[in-house]
C-alpha positions as CSV (number, residue, x, y, z in Angstrom):
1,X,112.8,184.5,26.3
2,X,115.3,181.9,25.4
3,X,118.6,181.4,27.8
4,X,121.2,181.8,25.8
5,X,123.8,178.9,25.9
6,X,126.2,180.2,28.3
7,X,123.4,180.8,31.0
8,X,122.9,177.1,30.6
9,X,126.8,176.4,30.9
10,X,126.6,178.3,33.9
11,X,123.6,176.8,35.7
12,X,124.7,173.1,34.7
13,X,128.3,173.8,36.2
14,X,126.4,175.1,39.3
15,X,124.5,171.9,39.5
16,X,127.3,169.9,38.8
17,X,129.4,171.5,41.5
18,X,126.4,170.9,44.0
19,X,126.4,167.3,43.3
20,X,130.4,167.2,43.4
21,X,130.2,168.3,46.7
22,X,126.8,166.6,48.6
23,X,127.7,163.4,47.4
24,X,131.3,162.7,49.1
25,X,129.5,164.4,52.0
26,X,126.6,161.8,51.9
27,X,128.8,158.9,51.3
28,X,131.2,160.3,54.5
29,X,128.0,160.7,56.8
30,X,125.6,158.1,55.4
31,X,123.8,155.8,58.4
32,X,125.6,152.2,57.8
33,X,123.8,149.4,56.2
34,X,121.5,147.0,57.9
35,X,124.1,144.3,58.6
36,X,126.6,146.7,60.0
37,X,124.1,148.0,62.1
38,X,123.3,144.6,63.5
39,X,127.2,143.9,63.7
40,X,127.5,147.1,65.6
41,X,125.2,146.4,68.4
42,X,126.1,142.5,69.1
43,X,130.0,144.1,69.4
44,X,128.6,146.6,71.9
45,X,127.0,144.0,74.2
46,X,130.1,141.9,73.8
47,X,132.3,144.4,74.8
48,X,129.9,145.9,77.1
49,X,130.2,149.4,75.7
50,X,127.2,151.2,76.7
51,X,128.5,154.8,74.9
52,X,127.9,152.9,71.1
53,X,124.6,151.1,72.3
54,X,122.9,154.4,73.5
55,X,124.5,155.8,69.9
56,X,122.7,153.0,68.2
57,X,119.6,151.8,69.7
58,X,116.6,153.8,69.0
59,X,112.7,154.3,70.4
60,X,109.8,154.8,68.8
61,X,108.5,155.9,72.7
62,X,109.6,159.7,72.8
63,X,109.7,159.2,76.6
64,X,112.1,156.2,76.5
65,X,115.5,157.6,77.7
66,X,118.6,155.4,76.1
67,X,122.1,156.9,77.5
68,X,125.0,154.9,78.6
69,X,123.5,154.6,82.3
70,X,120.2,153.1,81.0
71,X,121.5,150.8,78.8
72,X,124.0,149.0,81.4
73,X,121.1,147.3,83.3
74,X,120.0,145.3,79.5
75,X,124.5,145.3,79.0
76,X,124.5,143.6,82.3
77,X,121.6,141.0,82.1
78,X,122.9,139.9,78.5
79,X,126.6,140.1,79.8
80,X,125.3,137.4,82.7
81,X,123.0,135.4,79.8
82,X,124.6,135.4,76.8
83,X,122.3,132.7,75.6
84,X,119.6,135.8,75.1
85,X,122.0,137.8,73.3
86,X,122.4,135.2,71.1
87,X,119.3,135.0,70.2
88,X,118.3,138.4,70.0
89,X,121.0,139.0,67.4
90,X,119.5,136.0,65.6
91,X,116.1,137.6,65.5
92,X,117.9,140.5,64.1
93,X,119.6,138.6,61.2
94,X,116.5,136.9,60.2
95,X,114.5,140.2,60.2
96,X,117.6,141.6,57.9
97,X,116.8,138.2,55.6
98,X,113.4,139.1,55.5
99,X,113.9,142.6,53.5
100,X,116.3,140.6,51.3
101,X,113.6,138.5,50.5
102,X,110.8,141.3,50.7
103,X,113.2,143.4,47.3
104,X,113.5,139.8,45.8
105,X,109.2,139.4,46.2
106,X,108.9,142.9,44.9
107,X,110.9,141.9,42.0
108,X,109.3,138.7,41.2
109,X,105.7,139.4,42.3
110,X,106.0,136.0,44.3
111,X,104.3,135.8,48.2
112,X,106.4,137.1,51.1
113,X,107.2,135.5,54.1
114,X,106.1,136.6,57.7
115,X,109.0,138.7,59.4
116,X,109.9,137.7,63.0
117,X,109.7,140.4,66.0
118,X,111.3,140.9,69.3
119,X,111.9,143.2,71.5
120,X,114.6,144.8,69.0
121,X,113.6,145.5,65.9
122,X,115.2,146.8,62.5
123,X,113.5,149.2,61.1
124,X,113.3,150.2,57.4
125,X,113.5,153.8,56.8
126,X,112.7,154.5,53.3
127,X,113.3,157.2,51.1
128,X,112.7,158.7,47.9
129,X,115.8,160.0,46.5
130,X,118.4,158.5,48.4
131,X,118.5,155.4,49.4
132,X,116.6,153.2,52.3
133,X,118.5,153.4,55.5
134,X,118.0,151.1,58.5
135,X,117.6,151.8,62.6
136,X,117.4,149.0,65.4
137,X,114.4,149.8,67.3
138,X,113.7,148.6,71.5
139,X,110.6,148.2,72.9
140,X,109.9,150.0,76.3
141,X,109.0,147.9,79.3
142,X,107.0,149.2,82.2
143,X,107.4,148.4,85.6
144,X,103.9,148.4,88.4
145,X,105.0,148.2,92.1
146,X,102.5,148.2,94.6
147,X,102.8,148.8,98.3
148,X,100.8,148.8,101.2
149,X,102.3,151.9,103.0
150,X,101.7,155.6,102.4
151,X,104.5,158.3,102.0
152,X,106.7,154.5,100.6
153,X,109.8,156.2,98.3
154,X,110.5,153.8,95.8
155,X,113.8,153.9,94.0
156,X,115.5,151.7,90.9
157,X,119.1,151.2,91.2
158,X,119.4,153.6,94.0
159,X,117.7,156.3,92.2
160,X,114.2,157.5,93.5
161,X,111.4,157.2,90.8
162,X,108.4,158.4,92.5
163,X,106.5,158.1,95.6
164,X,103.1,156.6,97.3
165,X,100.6,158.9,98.3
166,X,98.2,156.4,100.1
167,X,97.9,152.6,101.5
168,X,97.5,149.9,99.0
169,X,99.0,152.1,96.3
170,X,100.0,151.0,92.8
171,X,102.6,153.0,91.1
172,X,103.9,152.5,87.5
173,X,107.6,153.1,86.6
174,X,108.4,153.9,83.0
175,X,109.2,153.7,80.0
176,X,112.6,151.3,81.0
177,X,114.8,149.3,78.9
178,X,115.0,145.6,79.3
179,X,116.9,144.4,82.0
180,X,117.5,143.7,85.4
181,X,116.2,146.6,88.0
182,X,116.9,146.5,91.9
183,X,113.8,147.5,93.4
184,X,113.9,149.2,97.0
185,X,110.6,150.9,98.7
186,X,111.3,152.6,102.0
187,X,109.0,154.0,104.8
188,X,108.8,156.0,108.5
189,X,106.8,153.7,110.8
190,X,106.9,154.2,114.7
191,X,110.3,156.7,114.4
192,X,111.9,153.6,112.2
193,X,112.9,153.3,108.8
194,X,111.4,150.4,107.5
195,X,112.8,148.7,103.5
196,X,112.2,146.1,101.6
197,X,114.1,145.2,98.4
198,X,113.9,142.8,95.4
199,X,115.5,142.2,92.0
200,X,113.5,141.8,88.7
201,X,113.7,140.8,85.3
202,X,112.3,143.1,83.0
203,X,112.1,141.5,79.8
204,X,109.3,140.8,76.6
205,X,106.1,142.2,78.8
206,X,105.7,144.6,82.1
207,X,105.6,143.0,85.3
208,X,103.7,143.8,88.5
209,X,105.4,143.3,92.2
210,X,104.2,143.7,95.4
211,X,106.6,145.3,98.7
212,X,105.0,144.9,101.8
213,X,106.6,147.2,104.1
214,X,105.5,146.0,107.7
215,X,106.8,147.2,110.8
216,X,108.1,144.2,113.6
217,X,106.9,145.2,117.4
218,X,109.5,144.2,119.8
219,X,108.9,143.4,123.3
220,X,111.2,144.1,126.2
221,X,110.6,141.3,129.1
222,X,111.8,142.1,132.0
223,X,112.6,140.5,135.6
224,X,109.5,141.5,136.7
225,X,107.9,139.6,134.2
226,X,109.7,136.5,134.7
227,X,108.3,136.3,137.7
């Protein structure tokens, strides 16, 4: 059975209306383009403005947590090295340069160059009706500290992250952002609180540190033993 032509009328001004309507929508809402993004993130670390870097920074680690207290350890290492930041957001512009060039080899059928990696990536997101959108991805580090006291609390920042369950024990912290961690590990020996802390630099590749948590014997010498 044939529609007749003003079922067709009606089904094309449907259509039409759908469009009229996703479209603004799509252009209001649409994830900005790859050199926005990067703009976006160097203005965040510049202005230190942890609330748009957890916004923009992705994970491809589920476990990774990025929020506005994570990200002000990597804010505050950059902040204090700005020399890293500026290369970082160099990586990032070359990486966009490279899918200029990657659409220009598609086009041409000529040989691509090798894209650059960091620690923060852009991603291509591609789809097949709209178009390709972007994300900035950041690697995970992990953090191993080893102790040689049972029952040691250790904490990063001031927060406790897990705990030693027996001498010479190696615990890993993680997933963490880059940046710089202050490390504490406390124990009970002989009725006293014993701590140990040290800063590190968590930055391309885990790192491994050692807190020895010893107690000092004090002797009391007395008159008697003067003698």
């Amino acid at each position: 059975m044939r529609k007749s032509p003003l079922r067709k009328l009606q089904i094309g001004l449907i259509i039409a209306s759908i469009l009229l309507i996703c479209i603004p929508l799509y252009l209001i809402s649409r994830p900005p383009d790859k050199d926005t993004l990067i703009h976006q993130v160097e203005l965040a670390f510049k202005q230190q403005n942890s609330e748009t870097l957890s916004k923009v920074l992705t994970s491809s680690d589920q476990n990774l947590q990025i929020d506005e207290k994570d990200t002000k350890a990597l804010i505050n290492y950059l902040h204090e090295n700005p020399e890293y930041l500026e290369s970082l957001i160099t990586i990032l512009q070359e990486q966009s340069r490279y899918y200029d060039e990657e659409a220009g080899v598609a086009a041409s059928n000529t040989k691509s160059t090798e894209k650059i990696e960091g620690f923060l990536t852009l991603k291509k997101n591609q789809n097949f009706i709209l178009p390709d959108t972007y994300s900035i991805e950041i690697d995970p580090v992990y953090l191993t500290v080893c102790t040689n006291t049972q029952d040691a609390v250790i904490k990063i920042n001031g927060q406790k992250v897990t705990h030693t369950s027996q001498k010479d024990c190696d615990k890993t912290v993680g997933p963490l952002l880059p940046g710089e961690y202050m490390v504490e590990a406390t124990s009970k020996q002989k009725d006293k609180e014993i701590k140990k802390t040290e800063t590190v630099t968590l930055w391309n590749t885990d790192q491994e540190i050692t807190l020895d948590l010893q107690a000092e014997d004090i002797t009391l010498q007395t008159n008697k033993d003067k003698k």
